[in-house]
N, C-alpha and C positions, 0 to 999 in steps of 0.2 A: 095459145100455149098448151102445148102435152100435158094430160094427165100426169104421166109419169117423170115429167121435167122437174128437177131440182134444182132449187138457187143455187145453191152449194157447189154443184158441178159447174159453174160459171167461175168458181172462187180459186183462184190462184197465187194471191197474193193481197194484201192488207189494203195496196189502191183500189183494188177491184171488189173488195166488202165496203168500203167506202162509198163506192156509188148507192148503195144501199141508203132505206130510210130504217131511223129507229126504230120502227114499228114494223117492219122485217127481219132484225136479228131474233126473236124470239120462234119465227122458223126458221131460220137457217140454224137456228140452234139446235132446233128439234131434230132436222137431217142430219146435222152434224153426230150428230148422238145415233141414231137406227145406223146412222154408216155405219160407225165403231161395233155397233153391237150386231151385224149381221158380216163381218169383216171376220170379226175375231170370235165368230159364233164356229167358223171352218179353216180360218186361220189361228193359234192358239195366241194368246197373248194376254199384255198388263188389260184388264178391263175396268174394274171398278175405278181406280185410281184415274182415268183417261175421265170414264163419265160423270165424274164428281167436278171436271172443269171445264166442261163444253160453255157452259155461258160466264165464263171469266176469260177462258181464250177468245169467243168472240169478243166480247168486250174490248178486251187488252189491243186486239187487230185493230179493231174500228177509231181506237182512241191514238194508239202511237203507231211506230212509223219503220219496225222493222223493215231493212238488215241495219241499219243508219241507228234505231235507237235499240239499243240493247236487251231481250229479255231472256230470263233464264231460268229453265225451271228442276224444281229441286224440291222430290228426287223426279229424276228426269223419265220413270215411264207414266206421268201423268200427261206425259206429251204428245199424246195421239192427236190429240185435234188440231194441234198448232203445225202439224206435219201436212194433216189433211189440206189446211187452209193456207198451208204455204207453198204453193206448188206440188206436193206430194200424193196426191188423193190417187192419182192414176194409176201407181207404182206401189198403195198401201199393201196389195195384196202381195207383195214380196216381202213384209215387214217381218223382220227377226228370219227369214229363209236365206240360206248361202246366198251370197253374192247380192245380196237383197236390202230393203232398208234395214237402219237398226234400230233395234228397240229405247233406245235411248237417241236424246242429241246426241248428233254427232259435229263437229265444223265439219269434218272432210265432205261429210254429204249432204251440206247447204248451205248459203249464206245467211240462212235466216237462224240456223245454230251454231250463238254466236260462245259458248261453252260446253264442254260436254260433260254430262251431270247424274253415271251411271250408279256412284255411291250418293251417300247424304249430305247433307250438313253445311256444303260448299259455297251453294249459292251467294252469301250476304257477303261474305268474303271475295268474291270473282267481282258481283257488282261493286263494289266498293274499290276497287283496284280499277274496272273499267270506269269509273263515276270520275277516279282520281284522278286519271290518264286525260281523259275528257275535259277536264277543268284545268288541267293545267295546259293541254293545249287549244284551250279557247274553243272547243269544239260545242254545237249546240246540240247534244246530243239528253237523252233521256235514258237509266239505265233502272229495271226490274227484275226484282229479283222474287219468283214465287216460292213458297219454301212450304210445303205442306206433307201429309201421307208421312208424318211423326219425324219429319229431319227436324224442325225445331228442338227435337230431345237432344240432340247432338250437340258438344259444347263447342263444337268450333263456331256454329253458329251464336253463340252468346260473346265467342272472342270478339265476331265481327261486329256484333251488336254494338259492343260497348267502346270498340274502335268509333265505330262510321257514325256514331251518335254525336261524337262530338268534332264533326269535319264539318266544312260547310260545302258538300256535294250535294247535288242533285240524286236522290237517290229512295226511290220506293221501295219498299219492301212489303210483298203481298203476303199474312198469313192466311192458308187456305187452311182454314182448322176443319178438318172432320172427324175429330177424336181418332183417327185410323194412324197405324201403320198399315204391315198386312193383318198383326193381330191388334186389338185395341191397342189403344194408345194408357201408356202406365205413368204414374209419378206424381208431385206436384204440380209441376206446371200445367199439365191435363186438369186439375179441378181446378186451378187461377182460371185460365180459359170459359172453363165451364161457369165459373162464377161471372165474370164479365159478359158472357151470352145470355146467360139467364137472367140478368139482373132486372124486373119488370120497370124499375122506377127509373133507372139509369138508362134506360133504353127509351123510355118514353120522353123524359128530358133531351137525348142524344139526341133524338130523331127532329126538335125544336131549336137545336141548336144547331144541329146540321142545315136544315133547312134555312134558318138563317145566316148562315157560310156560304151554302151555294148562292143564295139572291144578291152579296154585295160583292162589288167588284172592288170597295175600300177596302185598303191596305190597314187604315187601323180600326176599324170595325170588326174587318177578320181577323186582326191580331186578338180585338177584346172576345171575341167569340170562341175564338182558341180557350183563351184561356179560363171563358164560365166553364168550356166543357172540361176541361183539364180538372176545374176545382167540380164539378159534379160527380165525376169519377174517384176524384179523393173522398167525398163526403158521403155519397150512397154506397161505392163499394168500400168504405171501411177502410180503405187502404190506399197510398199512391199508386199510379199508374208504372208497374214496370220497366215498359216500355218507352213511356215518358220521362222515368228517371235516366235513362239509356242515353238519353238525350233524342229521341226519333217522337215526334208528333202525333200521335194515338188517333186515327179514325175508326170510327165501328164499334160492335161489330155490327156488321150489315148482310145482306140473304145475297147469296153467293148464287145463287140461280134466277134472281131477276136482273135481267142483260141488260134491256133499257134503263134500269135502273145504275147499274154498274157503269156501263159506258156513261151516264152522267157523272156520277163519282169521280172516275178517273179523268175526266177534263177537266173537272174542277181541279184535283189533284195536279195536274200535269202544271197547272202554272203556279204553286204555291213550293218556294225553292226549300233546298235544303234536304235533310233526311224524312222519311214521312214511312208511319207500317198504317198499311191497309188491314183490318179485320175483316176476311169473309166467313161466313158460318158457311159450310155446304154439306151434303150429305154424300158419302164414297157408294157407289153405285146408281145416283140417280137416276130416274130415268127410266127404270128396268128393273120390275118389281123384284125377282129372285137375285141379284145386287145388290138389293140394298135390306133383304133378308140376313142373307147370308154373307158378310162383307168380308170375311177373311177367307173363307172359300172362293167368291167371286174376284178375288183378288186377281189372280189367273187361273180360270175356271178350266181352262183345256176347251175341248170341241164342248158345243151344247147346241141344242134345237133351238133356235130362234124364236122360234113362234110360241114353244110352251116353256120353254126357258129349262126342260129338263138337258142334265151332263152327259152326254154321251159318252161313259168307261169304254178303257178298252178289258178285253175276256178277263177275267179274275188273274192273277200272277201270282201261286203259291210261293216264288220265290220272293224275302221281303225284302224293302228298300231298307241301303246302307242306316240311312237317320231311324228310322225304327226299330234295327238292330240297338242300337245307343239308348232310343229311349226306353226299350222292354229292361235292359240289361242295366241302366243307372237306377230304373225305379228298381228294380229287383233288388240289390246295395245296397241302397237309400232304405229298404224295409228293416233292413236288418242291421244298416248301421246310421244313427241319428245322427252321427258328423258327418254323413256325406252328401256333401248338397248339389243343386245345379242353377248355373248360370249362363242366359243366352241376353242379346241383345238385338232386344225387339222380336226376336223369330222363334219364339213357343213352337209355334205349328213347322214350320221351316224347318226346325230341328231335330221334331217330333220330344221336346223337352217337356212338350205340353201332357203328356204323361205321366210325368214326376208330378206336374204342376194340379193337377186332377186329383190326384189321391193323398200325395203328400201337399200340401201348397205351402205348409211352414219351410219347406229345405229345397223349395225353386223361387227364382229370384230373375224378373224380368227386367233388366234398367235401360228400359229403352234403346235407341239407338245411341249408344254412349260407351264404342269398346273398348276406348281407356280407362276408361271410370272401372268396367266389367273385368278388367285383368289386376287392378291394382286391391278392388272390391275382395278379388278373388283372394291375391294376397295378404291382405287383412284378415281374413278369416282363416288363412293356414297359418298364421301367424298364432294362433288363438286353437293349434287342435284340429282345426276341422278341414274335412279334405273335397275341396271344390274342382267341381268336373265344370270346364267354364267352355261352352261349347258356342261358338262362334265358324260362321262361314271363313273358309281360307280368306278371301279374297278383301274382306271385312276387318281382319284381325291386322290387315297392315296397317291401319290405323293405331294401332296399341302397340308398335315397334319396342318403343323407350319404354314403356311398363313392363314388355316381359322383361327385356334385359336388365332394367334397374330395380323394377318393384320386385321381380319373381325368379330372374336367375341368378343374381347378383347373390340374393340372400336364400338362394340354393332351398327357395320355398314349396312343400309338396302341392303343386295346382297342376289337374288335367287339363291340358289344353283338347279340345276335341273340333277338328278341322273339319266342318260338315263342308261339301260342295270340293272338297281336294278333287284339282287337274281340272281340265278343260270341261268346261260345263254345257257348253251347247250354245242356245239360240240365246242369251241374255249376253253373249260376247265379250268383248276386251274387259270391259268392266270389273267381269263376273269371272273371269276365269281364275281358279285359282292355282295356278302356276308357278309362285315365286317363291311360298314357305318352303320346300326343303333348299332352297337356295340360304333364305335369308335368317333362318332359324338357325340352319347346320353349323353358322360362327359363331354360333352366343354357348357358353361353356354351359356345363352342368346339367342340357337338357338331352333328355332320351328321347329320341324323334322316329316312330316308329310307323308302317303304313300295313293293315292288313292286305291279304291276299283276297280274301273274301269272308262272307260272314262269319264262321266259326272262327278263326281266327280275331275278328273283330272282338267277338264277344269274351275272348280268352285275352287280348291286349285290355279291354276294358278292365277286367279284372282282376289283371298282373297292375296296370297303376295303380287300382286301387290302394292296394295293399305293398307299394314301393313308398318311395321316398324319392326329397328332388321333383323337380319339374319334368311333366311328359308333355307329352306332344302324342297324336293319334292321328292320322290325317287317312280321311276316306273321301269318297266320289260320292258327286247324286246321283241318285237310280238305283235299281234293283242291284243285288247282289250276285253271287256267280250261279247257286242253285246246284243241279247234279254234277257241273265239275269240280266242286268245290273239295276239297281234301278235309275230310271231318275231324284227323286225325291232330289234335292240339297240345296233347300233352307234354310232349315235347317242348314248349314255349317257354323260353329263356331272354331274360333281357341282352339283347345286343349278340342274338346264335342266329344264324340262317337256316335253312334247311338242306336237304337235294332233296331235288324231285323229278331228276333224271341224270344216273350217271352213264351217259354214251363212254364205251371202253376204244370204241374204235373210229373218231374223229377226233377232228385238231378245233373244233368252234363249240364255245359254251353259251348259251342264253342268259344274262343275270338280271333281274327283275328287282324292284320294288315296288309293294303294292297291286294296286287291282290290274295292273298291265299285264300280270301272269297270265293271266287271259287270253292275251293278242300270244304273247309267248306261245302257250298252250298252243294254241290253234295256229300260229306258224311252223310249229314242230311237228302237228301230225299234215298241215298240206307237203312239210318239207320229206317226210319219209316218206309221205307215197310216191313223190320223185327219185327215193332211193339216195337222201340225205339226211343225214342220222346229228342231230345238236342234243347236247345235253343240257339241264336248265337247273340253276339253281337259286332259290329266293331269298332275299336275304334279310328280308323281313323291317331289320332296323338300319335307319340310316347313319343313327348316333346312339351308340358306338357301333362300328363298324364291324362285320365280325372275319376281323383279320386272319383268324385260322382258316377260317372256311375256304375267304380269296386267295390265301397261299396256297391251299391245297389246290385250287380249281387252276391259279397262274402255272403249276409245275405240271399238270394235265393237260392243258389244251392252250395254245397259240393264241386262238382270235377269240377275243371275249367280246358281245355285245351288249354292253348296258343301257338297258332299257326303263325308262320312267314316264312317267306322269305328269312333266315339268317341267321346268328349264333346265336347258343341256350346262348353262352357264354356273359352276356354281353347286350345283345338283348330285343327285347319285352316280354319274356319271364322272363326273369330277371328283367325287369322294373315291370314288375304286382308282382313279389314275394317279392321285395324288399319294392312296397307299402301295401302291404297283411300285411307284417314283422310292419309295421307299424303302422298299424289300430289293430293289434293282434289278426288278423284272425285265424282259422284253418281250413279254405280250403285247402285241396288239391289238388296242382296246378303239371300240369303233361304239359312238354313242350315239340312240337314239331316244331321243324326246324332243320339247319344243325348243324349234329356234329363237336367235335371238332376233326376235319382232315380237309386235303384238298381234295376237291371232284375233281375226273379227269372228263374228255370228255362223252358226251354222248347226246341223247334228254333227252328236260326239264321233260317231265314226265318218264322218266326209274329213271332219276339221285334224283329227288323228290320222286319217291315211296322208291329210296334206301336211301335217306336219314328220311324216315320214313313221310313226310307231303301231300305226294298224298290226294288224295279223298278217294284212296283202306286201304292204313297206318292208318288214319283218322279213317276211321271205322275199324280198327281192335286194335287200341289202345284203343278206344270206349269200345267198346265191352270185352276186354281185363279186363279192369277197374273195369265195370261196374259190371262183370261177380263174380267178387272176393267178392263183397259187398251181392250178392243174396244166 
């Protein structure tokens, strides 16, 4: 056999780690793990979250019996290994690239993903429906559910809890605890946990009672051994078992990176019916010393040197990202006014809120991955005076539907909404993109929903909510901001007033923008004049309310209006100007671009923008397309 031969590479599927002896997966774990970490050292991606479960994926392979038995993990980019090892390995290097794997389960792109698991919290709930489906049609199937990297914070996972506790399915539930989201893990249930890990004396009892579980094959030996462990856990930790009160069967916890030791677990497990939570302790980066250094950074590190583990930056970018416009400009507020606080959910660093949270810490407020709790949180405290900037990813905040509408516009409560990641986001995909909020906001009364153009604007909308009233809405994009095209000029800024920022006198087509798209605009107005076609462009800053003077003037000027966004066509800014058109009993011709109605997969933000028709290049060829038909 080759020096450079790896088991791993023989591994394609669960039959074929199978052929395998126990005393083999502990390397095939080890490859499995240098793969990941010399993959995503030049391809960019989830890492620590992946390497904190290379020896529970093998394990979970070796023992059941995917696509036939169910697993699903949650949240789903701990799922590098279970890609590699199920046919994927060949193809990892297209992972999160256009046209390429995706960072997340997908079904459409395997049989072995048997749900797709891009947000949190979902898993126990999915298993438990497929557990349900399977038992009622007599199926012998097995269904897991791993839920770690802080979804346990998530309350839908406790809905499921307390459901599937008392069903009699077959039904695992793995916690992968590694005190991690991408920022630590916050709350009570993070020191339950820790108190149950650390516990010396409950752990050394557990390990003698487990031990005597796995050696009997008796049905009521292992009932009575259940239940010494059940009452050892009430009696050293002080407290009933949670999870046992749940009605789910408590094991662990147990070392989440010894394999052999795990795939013995899990067959004992497999034949003992009913609902059952697995305890694994693990650590998010194992593996890979600057991982498990640095575990919120490692989280997805970007390019980095393999070998010394240093991040390869790319040249410095004086221009700064949308999220650290927000967070210089709340902590700024926050100094000078003690009612204004900030709220994110689970994403400190993500949000750049971890700035408020560093200097102020009393008036930021991390509650986990929990964005209905976080909207309604928020409501409580403007209830009370105080004016909460609750900054949440677009894409994440559709979880908290029913709390804006009920907790916060209903009772027309002053809370900033602050939409980190607005519009298409790139390589994290369908999941991630956040496309739907000027859709799904725009019906709910009472809220101003506004998008900057670029940073100075951002930082002047930040500090027009401040000092409003009512519910806002702010929605920006990831990444850098505009930089030297940006119009510094803000004074101007008015709730619900557009601007111009180009009146062409002598054409029949306007550009109208919302948001960071001014961009694509921009730069399809000056490739359009150098052909000797002249668009005038105007922003119109807020979506709600709309600023109906502006579009009557621009409908009595120019014919072909192109509304352009960041979002869905459905529903959207684009819909907003036809519906007031509809109104004024225009006959402009209003031609909309943003995203269609699909879900847009993986890729960079301008491949997936030009395919979605709103680049700069789209832009002018719609333009021209138009314009073309009239001459």
């Amino acid at each position: 056999m080759s020096a450079d031969f790896s088991l791993h590479e023989t591994i394609a599927s669960p039959e074929q780690l199978k052929q395998f002896s126990p005393e083999q997966l502990p390397l095939i774990a080890n490859e499995v793990r240098q793969f990941i970490i010399r993959s995503v050292a030049t391809n960019p991606g989830h890492l620590g979250s992946s390497l904190g479960v290379v020896e529970l994926t093998v394990a979970l392979l070796y023992v059941y019996n995917p696509p036939q038995d169910n697993i699903i993990w949650d949240v789903g980019h701990q799922a590098y290994p279970y890609k590699i090892l199920t046919g994927r390995r060949a193809a990892f290097d297209t992972n999160r690239k256009y046209h390429g794997l995706c960072g997340f389960p997908l079904r459409s792109e395997s049989i072995y993903d048997c749900f797709g698991t891009g947000h949190s919290s979902t898993s126990i709930s999915a298993a438990l429906g497929m557990a349900t489906a399977d038992r009622l049609a007599h199926l012998p199937k097995h269904t897991i559910a791993i839920i770690g990297d802080g979804a346990l914070t998530g309350g839908m996972a406790f809905e499921a809890l307390n459901n599937g506790g008392s069903s009699a399915n077959d039904l695992l539930v793995i916690l992968n605890d590694n005190n991690m989201s991408i920022d630590p893990n916050v709350g009570a249930l993070k020191d339950y946990l820790l108190d149950i890990s650390t516990s010396p004396r409950y752990n050394r009892l557990k390990d003698k009672v487990w031990n005597l579980l796995s050696a009997t094959k008796q049905k009521t030996l292992r009932s009575f051994t259940q239940n010494l462990n059940r009452a050892l856990k009430g009696s050293i930790l002080k407290s009933s078992n949670l999870f046992e009160e749940f009605g789910f069967r408590y094991f662990g916890p147990i070392d989440g990176h010894d394999v052999e030791y795990l795939a013995m677990i899990l067959r004992d497990l497999k034949a003992i019916p009913g609902p059952k939570l697995l305890h694994c302790v693990t650590e998010k980066g194992h593996g890979y010393a600057p991982a498990t250094r640095e575990q919120t950074v490692w989280h997805a590190p970007g390019k980095f040197d393999y070998a010394t583990g240093i991040r390869l930056t790319e040249p410095k970018n004086l221009v700064p990202r949308y999220q650290d416009v927000l967070g210089r400009t709340l902590l700024e507020l926050a100094r000078t006014n003690l009612r204004i606080v900030g709220i994110t959910a689970a994403m400190p660093t993500g949000t750049s809120l971890n700035m408020l949270m560093q200097e102020l810490p009393a008036q930021a407020f991390d509650v986990g991955i929990a964005e209905p709790h976080a909207v309604t949180f928020a409501a409580g405290l403007a209830v009370e005076g105080f004016t909460p900037f609750c900054v949440i990813y677009s894409s994440f905040l559709q979880r908290a539907y029913d709390q804006i509408i009920h907790d916060v516009a209903l009772q027309n409560l002053h809370v900033v909404f602050c939409l980190d990641r607005a519009g298409l986001v790139g390589d994290d995909g369908a999941t991630h993109h956040g496309v739907f909020d000027l859709a799904y906001l725009r019906i709910v009364p009472n809220l101003t929903i506004c998008a900057p153009s670029d940073e100075y604007e951002m930082e002047a909308m930040l500090r027009l909510a401040a000092r409003a009233c009512g519910p806002w809405v702010i929605r920006y994009p990831r990444g850098n901001a505009l930089g030297e095209k940006a119009l510094h000029n803000t004074t101007d800024l008015q709730a619900g007033r557009g601007r111009t920022i180009s009146a062409e006198s002598n054409c029949n087509a306007a550009l109208l923008t919302l948001g960071t798209v001014y961009k694509n605009a921009l730069e399809a107005r000056e490739i359009l004049a150098e052909q000797g076609i002249h668009v005038a462009h105007y922003d119109f800053r807020f979506l709600k309310p709309l600023d109906l003077e502006l579009l009557k003037h621009v409908s009595q000027r120019y014919k072909y209006l192109f509304a352009v966004e960041d979002g869905v066509m459905v529903g959207g800014f684009g819909s907003a100007i036809l519906e007031a058109l509809s109104g004024l009993q225009s006959e402009n011709k209003v031609i909309c671009l943003g995203v269609p109605d699909k879900f847009i997969a993986h890729g960079s933000i301008d491949q997936l923008q030009d395919e979605c028709g709103y680049s700069a290049r789209k832009i002018v060829q719609k333009v021209q397309e138009v314009l073309a038909c009239i001459q």
